[in-house]
C-alpha positions in Angstrom: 69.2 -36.3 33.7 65.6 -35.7 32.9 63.3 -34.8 35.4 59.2 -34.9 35.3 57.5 -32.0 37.5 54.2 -30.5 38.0 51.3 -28.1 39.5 49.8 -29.4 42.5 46.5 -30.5 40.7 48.9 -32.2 37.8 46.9 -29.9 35.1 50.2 -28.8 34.0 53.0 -31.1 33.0 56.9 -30.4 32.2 60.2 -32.0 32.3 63.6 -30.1 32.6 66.9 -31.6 31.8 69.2 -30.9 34.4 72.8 -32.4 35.8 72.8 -34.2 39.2 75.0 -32.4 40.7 73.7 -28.5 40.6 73.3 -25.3 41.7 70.1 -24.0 43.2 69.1 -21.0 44.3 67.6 -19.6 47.4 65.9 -16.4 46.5 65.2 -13.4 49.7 63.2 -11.3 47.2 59.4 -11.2 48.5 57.9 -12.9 45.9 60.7 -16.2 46.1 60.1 -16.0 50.0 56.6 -15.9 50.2 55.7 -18.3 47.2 59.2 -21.0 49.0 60.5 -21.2 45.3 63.4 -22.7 45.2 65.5 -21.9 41.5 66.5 -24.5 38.9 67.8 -22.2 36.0 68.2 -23.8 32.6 68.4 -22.8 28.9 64.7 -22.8 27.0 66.0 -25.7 25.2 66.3 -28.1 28.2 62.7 -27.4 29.5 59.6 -29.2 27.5 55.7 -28.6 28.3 53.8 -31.5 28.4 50.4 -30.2 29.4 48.5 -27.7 30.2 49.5 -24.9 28.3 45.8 -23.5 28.5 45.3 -24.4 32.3 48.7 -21.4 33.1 48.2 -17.7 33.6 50.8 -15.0 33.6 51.8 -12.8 36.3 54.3 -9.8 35.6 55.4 -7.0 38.1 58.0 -4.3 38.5 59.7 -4.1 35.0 57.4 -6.7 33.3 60.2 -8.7 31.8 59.6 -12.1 33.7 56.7 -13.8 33.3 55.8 -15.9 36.4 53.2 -18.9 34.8 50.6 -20.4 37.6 48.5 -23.3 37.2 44.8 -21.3 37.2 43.3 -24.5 39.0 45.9 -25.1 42.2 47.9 -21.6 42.0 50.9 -22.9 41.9 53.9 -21.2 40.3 56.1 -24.3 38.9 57.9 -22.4 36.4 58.7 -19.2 35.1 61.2 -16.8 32.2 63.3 -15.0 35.0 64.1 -11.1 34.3 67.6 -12.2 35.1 67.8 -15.0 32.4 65.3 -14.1 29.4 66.6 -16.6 27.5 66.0 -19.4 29.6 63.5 -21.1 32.1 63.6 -21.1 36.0 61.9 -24.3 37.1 60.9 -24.5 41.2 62.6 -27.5 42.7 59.9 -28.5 44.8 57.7 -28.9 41.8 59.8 -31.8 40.5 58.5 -35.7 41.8 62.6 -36.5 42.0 65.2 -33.5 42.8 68.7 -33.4 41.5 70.3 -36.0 43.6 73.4 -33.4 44.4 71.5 -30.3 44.8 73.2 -27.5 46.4 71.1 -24.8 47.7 73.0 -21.5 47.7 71.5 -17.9 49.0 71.0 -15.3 46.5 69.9 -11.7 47.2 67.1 -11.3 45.7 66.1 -7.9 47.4 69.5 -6.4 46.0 68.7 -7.7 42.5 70.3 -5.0 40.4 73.6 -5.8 42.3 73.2 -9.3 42.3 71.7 -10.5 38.9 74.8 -10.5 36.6 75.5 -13.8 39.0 72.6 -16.0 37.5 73.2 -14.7 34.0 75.5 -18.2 32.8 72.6 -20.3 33.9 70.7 -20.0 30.7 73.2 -20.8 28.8 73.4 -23.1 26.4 76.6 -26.1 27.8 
């Protein structure tokens, strides 16, 4: 399934290819919990920019690996490269106009990331 997703103010444009039954995750890390992002991990292949490639500004912290893209009209953070999956693309869920009609929200540990990240790492993956 192909699904179309946003910013808020619609300056930036992407679609993600995704199954309709999948796996999301529910980060506790601060920046997941205060920002309500909800994880849709897929390999760089399945993700396309439409627009607004000019409108997005990059926010790194901690080891500088991910890049977390925000929309520099609206703020909002509807995609980013995850430190956990390099290779890949961690679209937020509440970005898209239609979610996966079998989402399954799942809890992941964010604040113990080092412990935790190996379990995200077949996301990116290419099926």
């Amino acid at each position: 399934m192909k699904y179309k997703g946003s910013c808020h103010c619609r300056a930036v444009i992407f679609e993600v290819e995704a199954e309709e039954d999948v796996e999301i995750e529910k980060c506790n890390c601060s920046i997941c919990t205060m920002s309500g992002y909800l994880h849709l991990i897929v390999p760089k292949n399945k993700f396309s920019l439409l627009a607004g490639k000019t409108e997005l500004k990059t926010y790194t912290f901690n080891s500088g690996i991910a890049k977390h893209y925000f929309c520099k009209t609206c703020g909002i953070k509807p995609f980013y490269i995850p430190r956990s999956n390099p290779d890949g693309i961690d679209v937020n869920v509440n970005c898209l106009e239609e979610a996966p009609a079998k989402m399954r929200i799942v809890n992941f540990d964010g604040l113990n990331w080092e412990a935790n990240a190996h379990k995200l790492a077949h996301k990116s993956k290419p099926n």
